[in-house]
N, CA, C and O of each residue as an XYZ file, in Angstrom:
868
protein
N      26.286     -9.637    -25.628
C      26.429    -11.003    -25.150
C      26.983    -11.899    -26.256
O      26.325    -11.934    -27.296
N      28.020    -12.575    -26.188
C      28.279    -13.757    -27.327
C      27.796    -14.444    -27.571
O      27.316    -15.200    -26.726
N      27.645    -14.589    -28.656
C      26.523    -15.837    -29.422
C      25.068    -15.389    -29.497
O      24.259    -16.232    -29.883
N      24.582    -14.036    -29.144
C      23.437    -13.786    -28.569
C      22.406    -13.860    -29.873
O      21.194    -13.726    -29.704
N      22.975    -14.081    -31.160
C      22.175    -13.844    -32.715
C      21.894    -15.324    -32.414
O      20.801    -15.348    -32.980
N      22.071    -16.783    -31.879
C      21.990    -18.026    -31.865
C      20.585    -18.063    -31.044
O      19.729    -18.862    -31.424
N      20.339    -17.268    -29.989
C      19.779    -17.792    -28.706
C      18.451    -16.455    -29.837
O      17.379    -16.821    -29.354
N      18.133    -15.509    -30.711
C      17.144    -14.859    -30.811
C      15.730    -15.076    -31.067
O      14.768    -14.478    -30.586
N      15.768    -16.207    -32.061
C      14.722    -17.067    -32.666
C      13.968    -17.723    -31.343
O      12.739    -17.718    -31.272
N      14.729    -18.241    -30.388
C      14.593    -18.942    -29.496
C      13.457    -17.761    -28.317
O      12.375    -18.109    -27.844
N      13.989    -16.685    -28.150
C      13.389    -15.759    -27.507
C      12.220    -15.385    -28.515
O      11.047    -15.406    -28.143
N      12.446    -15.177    -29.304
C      11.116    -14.796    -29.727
C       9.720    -15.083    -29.876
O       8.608    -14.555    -29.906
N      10.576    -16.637    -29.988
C       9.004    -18.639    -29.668
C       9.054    -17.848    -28.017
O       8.318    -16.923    -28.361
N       9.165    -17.730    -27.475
C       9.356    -17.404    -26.009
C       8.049    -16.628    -25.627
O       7.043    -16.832    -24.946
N       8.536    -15.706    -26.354
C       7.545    -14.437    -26.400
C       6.316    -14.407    -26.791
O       5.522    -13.757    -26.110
N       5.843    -15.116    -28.010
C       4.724    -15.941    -28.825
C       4.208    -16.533    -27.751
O       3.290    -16.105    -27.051
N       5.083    -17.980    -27.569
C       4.262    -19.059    -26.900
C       4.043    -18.682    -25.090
O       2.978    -19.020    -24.574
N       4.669    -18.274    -24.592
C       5.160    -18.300    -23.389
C       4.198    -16.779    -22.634
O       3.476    -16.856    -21.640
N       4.391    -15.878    -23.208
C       3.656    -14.251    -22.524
C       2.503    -14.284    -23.709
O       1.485    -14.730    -23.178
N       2.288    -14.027    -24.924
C       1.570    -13.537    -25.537
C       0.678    -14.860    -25.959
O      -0.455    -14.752    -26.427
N       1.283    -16.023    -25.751
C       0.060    -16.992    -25.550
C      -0.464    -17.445    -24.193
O      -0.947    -18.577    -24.190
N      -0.463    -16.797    -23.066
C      -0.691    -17.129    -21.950
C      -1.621    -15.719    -21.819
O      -1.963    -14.954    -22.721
N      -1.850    -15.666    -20.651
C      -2.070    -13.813    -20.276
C      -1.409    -12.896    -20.054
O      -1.726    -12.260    -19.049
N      -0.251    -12.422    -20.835
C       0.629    -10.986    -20.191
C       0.544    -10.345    -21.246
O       1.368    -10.567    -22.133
N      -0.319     -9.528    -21.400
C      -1.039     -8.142    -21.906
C      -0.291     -6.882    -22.169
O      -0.486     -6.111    -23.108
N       0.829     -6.743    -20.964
C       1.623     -5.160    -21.078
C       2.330     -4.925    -21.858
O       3.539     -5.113    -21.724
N       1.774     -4.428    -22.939
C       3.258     -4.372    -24.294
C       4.640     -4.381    -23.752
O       5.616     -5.065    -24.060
N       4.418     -3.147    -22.579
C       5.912     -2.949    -22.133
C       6.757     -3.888    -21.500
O       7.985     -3.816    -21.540
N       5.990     -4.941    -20.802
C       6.647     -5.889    -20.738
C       6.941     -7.129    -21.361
O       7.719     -8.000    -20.971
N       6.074     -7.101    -22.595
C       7.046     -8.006    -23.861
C       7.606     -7.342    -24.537
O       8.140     -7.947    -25.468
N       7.792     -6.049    -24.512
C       8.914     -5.780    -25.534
C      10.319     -5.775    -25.088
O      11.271     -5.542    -25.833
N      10.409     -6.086    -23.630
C      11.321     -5.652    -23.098
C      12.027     -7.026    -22.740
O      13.229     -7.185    -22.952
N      11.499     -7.673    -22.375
C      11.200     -9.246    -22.439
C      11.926     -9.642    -23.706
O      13.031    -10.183    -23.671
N      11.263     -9.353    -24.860
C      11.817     -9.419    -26.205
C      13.128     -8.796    -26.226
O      13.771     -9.336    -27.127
N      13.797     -7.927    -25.657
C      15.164     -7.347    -25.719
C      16.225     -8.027    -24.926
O      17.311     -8.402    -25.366
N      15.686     -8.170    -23.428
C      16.852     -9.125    -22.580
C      17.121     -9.979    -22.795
O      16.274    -10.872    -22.763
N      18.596    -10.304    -23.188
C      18.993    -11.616    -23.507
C      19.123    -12.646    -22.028
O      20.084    -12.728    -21.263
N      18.170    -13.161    -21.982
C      18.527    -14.317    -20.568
C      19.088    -15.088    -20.412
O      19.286    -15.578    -19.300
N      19.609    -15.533    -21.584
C      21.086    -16.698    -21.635
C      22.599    -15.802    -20.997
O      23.627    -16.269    -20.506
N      22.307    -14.777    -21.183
C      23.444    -13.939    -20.045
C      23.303    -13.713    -18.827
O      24.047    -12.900    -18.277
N      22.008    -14.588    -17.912
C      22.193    -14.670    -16.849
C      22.029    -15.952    -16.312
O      21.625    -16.199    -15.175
N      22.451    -16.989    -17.416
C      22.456    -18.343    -16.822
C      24.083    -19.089    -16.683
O      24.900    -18.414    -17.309
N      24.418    -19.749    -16.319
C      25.473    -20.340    -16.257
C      25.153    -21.637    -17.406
O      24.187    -22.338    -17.706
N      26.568    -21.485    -17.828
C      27.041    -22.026    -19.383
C      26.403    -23.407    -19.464
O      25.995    -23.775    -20.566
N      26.248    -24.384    -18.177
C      25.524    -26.134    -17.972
C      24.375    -25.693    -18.661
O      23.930    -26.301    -19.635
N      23.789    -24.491    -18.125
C      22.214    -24.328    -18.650
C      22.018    -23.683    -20.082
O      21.208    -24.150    -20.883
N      22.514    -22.992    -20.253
C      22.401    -21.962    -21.204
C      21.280    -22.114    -22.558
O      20.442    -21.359    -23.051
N      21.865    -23.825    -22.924
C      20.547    -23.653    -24.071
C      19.300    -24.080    -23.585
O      18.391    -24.506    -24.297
N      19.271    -23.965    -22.402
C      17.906    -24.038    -21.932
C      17.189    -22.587    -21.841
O      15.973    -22.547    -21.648
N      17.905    -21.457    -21.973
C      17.222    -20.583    -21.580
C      16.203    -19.910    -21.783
O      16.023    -18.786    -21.314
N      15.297    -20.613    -22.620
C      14.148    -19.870    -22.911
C      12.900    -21.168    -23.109
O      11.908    -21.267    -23.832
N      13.583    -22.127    -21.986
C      12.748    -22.989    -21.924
C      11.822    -22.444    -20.400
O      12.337    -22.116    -19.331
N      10.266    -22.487    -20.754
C       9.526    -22.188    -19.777
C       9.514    -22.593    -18.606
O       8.523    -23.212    -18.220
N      10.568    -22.365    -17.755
C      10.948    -22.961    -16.599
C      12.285    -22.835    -15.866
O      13.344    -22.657    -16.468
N      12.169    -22.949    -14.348
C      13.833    -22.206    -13.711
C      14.671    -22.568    -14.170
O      14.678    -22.855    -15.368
N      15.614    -22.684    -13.453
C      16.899    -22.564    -13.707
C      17.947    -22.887    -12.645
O      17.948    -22.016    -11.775
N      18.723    -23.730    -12.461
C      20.157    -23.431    -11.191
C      20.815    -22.074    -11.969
O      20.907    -21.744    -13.152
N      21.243    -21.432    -10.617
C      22.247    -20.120    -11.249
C      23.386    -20.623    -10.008
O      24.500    -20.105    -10.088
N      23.196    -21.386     -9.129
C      24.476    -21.702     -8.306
C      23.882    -21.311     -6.703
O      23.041    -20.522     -6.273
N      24.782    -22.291     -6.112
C      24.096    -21.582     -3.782
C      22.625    -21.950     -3.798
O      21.791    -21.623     -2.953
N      22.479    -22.507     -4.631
C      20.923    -23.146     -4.003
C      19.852    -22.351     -4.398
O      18.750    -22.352     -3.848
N      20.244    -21.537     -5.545
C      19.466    -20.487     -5.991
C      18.717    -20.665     -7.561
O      19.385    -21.312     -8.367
N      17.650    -20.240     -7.943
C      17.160    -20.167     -9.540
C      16.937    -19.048     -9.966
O      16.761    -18.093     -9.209
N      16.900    -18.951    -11.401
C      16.000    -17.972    -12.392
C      14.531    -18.207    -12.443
O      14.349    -19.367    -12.073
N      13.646    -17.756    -12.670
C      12.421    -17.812    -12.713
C      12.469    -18.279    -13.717
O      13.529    -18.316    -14.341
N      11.122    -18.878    -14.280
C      10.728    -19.281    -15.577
C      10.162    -17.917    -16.313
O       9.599    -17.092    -15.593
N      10.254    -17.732    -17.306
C      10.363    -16.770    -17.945
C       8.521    -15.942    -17.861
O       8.240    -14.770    -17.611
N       7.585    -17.116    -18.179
C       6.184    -16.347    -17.416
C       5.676    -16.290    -16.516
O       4.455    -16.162    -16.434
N       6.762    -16.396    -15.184
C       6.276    -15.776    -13.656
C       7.064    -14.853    -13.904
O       6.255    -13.926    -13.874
N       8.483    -14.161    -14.235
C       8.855    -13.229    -14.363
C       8.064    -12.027    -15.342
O       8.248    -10.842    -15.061
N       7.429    -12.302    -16.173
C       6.637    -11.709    -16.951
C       5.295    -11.288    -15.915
O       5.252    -10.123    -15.518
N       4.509    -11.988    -15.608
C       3.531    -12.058    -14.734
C       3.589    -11.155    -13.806
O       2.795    -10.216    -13.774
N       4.834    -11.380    -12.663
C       4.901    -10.166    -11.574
C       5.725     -9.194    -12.198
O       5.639     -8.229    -11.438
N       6.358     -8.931    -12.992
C       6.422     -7.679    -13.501
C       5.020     -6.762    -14.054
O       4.690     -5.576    -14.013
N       4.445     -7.988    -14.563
C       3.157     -7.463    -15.270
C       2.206     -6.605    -13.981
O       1.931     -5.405    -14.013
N       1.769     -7.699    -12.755
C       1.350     -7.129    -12.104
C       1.918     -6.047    -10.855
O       1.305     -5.683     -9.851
N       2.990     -5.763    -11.200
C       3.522     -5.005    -10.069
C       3.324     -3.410    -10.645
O       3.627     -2.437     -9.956
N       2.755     -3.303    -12.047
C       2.304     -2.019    -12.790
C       3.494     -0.992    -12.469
O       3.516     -0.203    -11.525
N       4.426     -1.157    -13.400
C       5.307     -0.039    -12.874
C       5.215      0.856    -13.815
O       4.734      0.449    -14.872
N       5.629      2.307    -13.739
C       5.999      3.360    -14.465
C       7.490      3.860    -14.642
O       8.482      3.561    -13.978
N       7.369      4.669    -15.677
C       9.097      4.942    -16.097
C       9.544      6.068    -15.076
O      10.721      6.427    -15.036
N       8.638      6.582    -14.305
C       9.191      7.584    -13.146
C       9.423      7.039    -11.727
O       9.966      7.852    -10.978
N       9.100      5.719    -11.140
C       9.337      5.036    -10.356
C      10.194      4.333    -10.076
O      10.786      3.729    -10.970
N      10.609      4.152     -8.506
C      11.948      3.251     -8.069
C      11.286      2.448     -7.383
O      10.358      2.839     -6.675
N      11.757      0.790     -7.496
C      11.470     -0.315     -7.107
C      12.144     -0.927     -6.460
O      12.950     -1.479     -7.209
N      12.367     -1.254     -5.202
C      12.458     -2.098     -4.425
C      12.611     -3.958     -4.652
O      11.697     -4.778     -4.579
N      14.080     -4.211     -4.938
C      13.844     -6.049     -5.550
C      14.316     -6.386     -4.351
O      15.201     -5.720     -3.814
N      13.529     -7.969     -3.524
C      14.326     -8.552     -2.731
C      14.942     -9.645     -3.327
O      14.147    -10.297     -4.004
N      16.144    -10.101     -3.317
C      16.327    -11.015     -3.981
C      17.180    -11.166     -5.471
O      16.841    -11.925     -6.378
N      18.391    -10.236     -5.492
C      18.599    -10.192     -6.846
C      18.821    -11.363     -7.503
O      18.390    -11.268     -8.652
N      19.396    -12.630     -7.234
C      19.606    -13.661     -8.112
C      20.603    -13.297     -8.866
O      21.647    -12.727     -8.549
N      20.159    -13.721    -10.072
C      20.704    -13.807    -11.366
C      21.022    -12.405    -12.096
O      21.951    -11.997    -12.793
N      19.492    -11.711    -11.481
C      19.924    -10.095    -11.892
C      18.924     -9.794    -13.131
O      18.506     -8.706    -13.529
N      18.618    -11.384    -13.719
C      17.317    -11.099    -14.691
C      16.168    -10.617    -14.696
O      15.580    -10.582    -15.777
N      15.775    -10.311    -13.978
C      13.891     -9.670    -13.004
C      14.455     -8.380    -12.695
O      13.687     -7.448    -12.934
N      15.960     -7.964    -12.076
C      16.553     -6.606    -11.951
C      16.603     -6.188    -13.573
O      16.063     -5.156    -13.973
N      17.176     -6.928    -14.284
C      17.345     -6.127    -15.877
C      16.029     -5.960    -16.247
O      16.018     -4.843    -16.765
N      14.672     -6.506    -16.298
C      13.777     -6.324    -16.575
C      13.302     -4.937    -16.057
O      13.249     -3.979    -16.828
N      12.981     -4.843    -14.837
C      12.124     -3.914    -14.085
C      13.752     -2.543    -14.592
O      13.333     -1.387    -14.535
N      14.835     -2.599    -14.882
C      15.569     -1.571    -14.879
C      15.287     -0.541    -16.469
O      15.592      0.628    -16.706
N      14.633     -1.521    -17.272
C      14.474     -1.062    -18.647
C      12.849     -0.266    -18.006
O      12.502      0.820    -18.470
N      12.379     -0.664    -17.407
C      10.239     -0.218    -16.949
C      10.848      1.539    -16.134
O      10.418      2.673    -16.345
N      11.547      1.241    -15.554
C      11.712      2.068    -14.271
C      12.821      3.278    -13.680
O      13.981      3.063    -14.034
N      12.644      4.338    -12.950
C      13.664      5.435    -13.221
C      15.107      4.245    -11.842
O      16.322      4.363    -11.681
N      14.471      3.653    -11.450
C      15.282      3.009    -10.947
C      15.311      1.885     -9.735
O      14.625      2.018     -8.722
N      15.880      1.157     -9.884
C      15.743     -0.306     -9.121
C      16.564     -0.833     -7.699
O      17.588     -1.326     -8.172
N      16.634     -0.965     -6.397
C      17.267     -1.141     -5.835
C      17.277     -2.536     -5.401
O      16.251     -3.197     -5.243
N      18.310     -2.911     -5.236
C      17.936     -4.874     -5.280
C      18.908     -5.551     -3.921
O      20.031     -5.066     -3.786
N      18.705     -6.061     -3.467
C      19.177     -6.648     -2.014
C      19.331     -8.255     -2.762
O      18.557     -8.659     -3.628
N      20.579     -9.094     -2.179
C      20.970     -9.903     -2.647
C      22.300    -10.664     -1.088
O      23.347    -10.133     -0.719
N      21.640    -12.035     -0.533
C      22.036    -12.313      0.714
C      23.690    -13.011      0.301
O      24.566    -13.323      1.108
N      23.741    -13.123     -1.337
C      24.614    -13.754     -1.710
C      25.409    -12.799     -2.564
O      25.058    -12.268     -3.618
N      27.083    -12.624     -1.602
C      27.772    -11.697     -2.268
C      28.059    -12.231     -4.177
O      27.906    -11.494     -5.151
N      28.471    -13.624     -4.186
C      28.973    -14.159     -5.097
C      27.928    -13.554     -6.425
O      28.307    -12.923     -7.412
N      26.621    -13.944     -6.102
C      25.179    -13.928     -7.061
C      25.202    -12.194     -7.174
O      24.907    -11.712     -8.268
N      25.462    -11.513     -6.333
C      25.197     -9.888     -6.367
C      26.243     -9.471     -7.306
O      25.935     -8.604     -8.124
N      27.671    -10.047     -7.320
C      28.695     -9.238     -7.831
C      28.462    -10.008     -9.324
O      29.105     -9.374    -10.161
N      27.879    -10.968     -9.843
C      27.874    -11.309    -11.314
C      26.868    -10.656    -11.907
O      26.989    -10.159    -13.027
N      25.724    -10.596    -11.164
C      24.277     -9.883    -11.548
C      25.160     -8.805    -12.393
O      25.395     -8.723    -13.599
N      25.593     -7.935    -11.170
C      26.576     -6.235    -11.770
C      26.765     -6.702    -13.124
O      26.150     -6.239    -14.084
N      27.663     -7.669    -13.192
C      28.564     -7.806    -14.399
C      27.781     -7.954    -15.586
O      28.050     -7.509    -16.702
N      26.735     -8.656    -15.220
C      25.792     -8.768    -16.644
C      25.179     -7.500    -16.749
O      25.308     -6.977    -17.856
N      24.668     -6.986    -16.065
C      24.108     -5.483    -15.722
C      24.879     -4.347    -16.623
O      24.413     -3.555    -17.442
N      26.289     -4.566    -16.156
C      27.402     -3.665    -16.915
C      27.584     -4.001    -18.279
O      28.007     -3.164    -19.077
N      27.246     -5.368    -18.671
C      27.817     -5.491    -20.239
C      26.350     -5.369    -20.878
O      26.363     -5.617    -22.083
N      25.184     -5.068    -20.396
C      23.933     -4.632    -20.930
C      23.714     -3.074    -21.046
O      22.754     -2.645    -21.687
N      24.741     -2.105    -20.332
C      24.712     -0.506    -19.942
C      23.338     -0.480    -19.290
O      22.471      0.320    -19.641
N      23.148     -1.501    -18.203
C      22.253     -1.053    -17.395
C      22.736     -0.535    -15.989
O      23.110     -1.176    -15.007
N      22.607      0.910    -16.202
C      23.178      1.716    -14.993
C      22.516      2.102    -14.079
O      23.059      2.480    -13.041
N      20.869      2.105    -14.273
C      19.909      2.755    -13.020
C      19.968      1.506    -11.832
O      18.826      1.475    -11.372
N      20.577      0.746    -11.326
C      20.588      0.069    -10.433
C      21.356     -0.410     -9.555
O      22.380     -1.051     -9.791
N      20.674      0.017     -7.889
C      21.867      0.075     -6.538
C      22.148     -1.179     -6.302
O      21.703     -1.823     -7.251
N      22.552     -1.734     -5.691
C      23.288     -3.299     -5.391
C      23.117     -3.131     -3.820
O      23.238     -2.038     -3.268
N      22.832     -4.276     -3.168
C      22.876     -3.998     -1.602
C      23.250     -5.722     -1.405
O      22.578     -6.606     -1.937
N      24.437     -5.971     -0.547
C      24.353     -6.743      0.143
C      24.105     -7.548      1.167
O      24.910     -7.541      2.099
N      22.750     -8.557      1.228
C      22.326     -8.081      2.892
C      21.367     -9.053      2.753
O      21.087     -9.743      1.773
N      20.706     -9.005      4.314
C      19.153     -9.494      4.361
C      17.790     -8.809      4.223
O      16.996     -8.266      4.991
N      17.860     -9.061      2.951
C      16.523     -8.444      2.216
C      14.976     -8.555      2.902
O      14.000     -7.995      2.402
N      14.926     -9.320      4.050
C      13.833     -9.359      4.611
C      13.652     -8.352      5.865
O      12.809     -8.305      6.761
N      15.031     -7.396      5.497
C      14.863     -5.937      6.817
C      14.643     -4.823      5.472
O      14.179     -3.684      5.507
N      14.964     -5.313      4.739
C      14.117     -3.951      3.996
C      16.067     -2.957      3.589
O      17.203     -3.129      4.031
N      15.406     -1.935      2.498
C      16.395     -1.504      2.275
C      16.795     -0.619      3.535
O      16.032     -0.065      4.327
N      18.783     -0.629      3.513
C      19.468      0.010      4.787
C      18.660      1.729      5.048
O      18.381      2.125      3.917
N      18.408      2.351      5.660
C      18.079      3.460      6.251
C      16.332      3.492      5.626
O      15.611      2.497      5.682
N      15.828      5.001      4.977
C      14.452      4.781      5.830
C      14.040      5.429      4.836
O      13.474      6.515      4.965
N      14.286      4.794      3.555
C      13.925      5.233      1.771
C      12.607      4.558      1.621
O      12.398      3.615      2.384
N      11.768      4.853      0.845
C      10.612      4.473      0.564
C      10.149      3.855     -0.718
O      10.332      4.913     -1.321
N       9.862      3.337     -1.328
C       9.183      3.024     -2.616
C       7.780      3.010     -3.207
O       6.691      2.899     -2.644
N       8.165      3.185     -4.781
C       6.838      3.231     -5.334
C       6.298      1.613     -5.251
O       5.167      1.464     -4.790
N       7.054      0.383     -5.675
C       7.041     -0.915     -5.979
C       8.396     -1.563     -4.966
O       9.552     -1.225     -4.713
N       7.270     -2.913     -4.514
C       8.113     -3.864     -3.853
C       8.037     -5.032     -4.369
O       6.919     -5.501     -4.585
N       9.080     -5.690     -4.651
C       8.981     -7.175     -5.247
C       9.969     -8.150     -4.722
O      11.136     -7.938     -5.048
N       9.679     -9.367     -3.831
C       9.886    -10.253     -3.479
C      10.300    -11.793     -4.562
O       9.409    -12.489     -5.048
N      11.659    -12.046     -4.743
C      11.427    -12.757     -5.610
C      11.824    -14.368     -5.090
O      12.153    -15.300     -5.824
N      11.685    -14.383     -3.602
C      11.797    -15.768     -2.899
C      10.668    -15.507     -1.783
O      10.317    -14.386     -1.418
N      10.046    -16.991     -1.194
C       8.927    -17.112     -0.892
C       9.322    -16.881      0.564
O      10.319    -17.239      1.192
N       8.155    -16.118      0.943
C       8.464    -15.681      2.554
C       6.881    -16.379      3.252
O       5.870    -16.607      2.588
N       7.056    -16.617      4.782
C       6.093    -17.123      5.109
C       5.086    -16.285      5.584
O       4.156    -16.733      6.254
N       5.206    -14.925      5.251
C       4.592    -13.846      5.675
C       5.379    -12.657      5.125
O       6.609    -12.699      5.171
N       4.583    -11.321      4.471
C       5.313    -10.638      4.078
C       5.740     -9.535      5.125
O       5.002     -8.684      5.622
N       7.165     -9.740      5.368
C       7.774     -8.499      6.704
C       7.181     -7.591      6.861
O       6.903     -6.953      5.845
N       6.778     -7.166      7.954
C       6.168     -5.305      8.714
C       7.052     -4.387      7.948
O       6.613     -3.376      7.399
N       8.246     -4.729      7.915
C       9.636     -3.944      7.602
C       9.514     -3.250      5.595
O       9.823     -2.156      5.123
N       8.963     -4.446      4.970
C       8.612     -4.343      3.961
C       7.722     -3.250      3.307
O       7.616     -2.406      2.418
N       7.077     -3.952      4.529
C       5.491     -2.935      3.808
C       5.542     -1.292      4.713
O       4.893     -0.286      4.427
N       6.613     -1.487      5.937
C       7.011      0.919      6.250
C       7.471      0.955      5.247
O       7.420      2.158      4.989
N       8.163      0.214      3.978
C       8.892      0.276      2.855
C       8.309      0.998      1.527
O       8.855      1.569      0.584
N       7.112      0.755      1.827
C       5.981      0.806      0.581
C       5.334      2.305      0.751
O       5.067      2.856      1.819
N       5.142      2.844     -0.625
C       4.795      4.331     -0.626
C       2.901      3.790      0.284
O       2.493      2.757      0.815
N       2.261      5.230     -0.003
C       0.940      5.170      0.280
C       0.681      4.849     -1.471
O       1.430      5.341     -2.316
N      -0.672      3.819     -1.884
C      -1.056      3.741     -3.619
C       0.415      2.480     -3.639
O       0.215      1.550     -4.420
N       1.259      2.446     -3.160
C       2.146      1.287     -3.800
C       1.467      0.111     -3.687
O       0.347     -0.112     -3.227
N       2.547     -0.847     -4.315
C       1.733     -2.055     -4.923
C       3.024     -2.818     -4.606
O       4.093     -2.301     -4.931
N       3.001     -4.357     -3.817
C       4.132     -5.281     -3.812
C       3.717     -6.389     -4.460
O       2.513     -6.515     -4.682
N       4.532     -7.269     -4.827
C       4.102     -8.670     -5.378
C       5.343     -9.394     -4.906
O       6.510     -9.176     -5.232
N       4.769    -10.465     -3.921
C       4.935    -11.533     -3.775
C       4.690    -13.272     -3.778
O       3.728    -13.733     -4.392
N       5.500    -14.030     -3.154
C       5.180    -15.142     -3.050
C       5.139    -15.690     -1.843
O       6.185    -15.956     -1.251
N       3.793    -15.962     -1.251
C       3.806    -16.115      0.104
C       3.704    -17.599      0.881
O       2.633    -17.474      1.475
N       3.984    -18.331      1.062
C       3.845    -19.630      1.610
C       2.711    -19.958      3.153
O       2.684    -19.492      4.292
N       1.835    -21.068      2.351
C       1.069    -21.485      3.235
C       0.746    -22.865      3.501
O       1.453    -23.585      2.796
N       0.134    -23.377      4.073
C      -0.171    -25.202      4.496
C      -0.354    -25.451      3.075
O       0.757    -25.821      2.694
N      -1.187    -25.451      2.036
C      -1.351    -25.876      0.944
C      -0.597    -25.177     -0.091
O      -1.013    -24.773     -1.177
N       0.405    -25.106      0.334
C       1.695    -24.190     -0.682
C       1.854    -22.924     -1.059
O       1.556    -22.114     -0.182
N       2.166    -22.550     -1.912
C       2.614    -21.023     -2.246
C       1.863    -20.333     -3.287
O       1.799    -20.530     -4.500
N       1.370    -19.568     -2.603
C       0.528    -18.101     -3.819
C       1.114    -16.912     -4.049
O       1.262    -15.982     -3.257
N       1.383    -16.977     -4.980
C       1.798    -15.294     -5.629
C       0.640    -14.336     -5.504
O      -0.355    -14.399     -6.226
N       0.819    -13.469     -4.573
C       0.019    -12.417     -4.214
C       0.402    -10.845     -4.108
O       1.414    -10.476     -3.511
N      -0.403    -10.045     -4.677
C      -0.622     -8.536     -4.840
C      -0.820     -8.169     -3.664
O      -1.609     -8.859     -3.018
N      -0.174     -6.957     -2.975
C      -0.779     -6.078     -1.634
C      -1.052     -4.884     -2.788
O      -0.414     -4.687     -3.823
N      -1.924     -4.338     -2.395
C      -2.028     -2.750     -2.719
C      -1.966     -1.788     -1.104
O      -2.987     -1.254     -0.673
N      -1.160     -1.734     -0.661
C      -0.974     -0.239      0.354
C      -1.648      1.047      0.059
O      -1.091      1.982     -0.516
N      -3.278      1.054      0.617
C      -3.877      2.764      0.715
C      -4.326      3.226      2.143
O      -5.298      2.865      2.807
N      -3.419      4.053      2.400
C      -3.851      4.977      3.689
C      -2.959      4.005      4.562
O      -2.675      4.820      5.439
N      -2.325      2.860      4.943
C      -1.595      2.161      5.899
C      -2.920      0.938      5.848
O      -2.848     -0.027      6.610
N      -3.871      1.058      5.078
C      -4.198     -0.498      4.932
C      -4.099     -1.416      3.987
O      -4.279     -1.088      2.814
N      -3.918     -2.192      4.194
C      -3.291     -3.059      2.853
C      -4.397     -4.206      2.595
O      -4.658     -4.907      3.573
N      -5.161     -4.508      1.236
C      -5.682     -5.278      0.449
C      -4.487     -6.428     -0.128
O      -3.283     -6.175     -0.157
N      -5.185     -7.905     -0.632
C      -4.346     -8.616     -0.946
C      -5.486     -8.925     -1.998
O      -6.636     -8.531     -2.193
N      -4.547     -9.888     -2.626
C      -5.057    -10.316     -4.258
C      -4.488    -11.949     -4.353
O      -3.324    -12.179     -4.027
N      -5.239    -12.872     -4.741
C      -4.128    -13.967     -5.460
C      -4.047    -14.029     -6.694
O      -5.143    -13.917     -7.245
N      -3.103    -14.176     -7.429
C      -2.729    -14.452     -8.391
C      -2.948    -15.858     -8.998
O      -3.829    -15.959     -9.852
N      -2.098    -17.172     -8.576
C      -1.825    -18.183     -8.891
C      -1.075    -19.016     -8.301
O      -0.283    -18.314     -7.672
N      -0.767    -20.394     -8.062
C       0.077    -21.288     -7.633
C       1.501    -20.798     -7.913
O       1.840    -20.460     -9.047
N       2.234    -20.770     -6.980
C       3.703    -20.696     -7.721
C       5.095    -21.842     -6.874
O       4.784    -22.614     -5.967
N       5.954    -21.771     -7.180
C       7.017    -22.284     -6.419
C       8.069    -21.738     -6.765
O       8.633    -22.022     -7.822
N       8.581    -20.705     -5.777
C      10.124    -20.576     -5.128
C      11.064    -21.271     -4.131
O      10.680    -22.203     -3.425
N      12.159    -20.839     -4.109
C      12.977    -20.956     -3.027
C      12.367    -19.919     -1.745
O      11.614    -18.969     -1.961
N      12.776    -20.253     -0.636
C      12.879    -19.658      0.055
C      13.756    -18.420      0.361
O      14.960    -18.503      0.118
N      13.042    -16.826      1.079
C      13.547    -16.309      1.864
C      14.381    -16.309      3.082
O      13.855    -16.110      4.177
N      15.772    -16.541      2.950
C      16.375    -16.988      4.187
C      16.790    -15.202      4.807
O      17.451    -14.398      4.151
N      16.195    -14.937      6.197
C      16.750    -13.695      7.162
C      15.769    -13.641      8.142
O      14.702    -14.183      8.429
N      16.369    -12.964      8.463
C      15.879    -12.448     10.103
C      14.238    -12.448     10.086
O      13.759    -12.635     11.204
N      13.382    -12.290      9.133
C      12.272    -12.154      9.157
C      11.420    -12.910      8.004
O      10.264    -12.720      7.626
N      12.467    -13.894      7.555
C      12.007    -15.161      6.744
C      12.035    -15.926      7.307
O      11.551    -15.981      8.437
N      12.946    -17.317      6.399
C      12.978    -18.536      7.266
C      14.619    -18.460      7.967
O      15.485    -17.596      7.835
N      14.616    -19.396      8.536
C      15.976    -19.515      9.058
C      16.712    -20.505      7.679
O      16.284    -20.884      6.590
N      18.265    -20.681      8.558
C      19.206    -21.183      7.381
C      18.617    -22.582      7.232
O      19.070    -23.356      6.389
């Protein structure tokens, strides 16, 4: 990434103040955290903001996460290096570069061709190769009838899709953000046997899920 020795110092207060002074515990996900440069998935208006604790415009009405909810549901979505994950929502592609360094591989659905084909590009100038690209509505779940270890939702749905969770192994684990009368909770399913447990996490705020089994336009 250019300029990327400018933006390091900056990531590293990041990492200190932001994951390792808050609660995110998983080495593996601050070290990895510590490696992605996230100013390569912001657009140039923002850029020296990028490691300020908080979203982001990336363009279409869309954001980056703040850097410790991305930490957080990575944290809790417990992944392993032999597992493929399920992203709805690629964005920016930053939460895909994350989970692509954790994982044998990542498949990411993205409703916005424009946002899907730059993600790649940052993807490609990082040699991050374990990850499929899908263009589409991420709230039907990936095209044909593949399964996953991990599902992660990274826009707020008002319910998490049926479609989602035939998606989810038996022992898998999704993390989302679910919207209710008193706003939005980031919440854990654990899937055992076809019944599913939930968890809350914390307050959060996304954008919305726009498809067939989110919200409308």
């Amino acid at each position: 990434m250019e300029n990327d020795k400018s933006f390091e110092h900056a990531r590293q207060v990041m990492v200190q103040i932001d994951l390792y002074g808050r609660d995110i515990q998983d080495k593996r996900v601050i070290e990895v955290m510590a490696a992605i440069p996230r100013e390569g998935f912001i657009p140039p208006a923002y850029r020296q903001q990028a490691y300020n604790d908080g979203p982001l415009p990336i363009g279409l009405g869309q954001t980056i996460s703040q850097p410790y909810i991305v930490a957080l549901m990575t944290q809790e979505l417990d992944v392993r290096p032999e597992m493929e994950v399920l992203e709805i929502g690629t964005g920016s592609g930053y939460q895909t570069a994350i989970l692509a360094r954790l994982v044998k591989k990542v498949y990411t659905i993205e409703r916005f061709a424009e946002l899907s084909k730059s993600a790649q590009k940052v993807l490609t100038k990082l040699e991050i190769n374990n990850v499929e690209f899908f263009v589409g509505d991420g709230s039907e779940g990936w095209p044909g009838k593949k399964i996953f270890d991990r599902i992660i939702i990274t826009a707020a749905v008002p319910e998490v899709p049926e479609e989602l969770f035939k998606q989810l192994k038996d022992k898998g684990i999704m993390v989302a953000p679910v919207e209710y009368d008193i706003g939005q909770k980031l919440m854990v399913f654990k899937k055992q046997q076809e019944k599913v447990s939930e968890n809350f996490i914390c307050d959060v705020r996304f954008v919305r899920l726009i498809g067939k089994y989110g919200y409308g336009e």
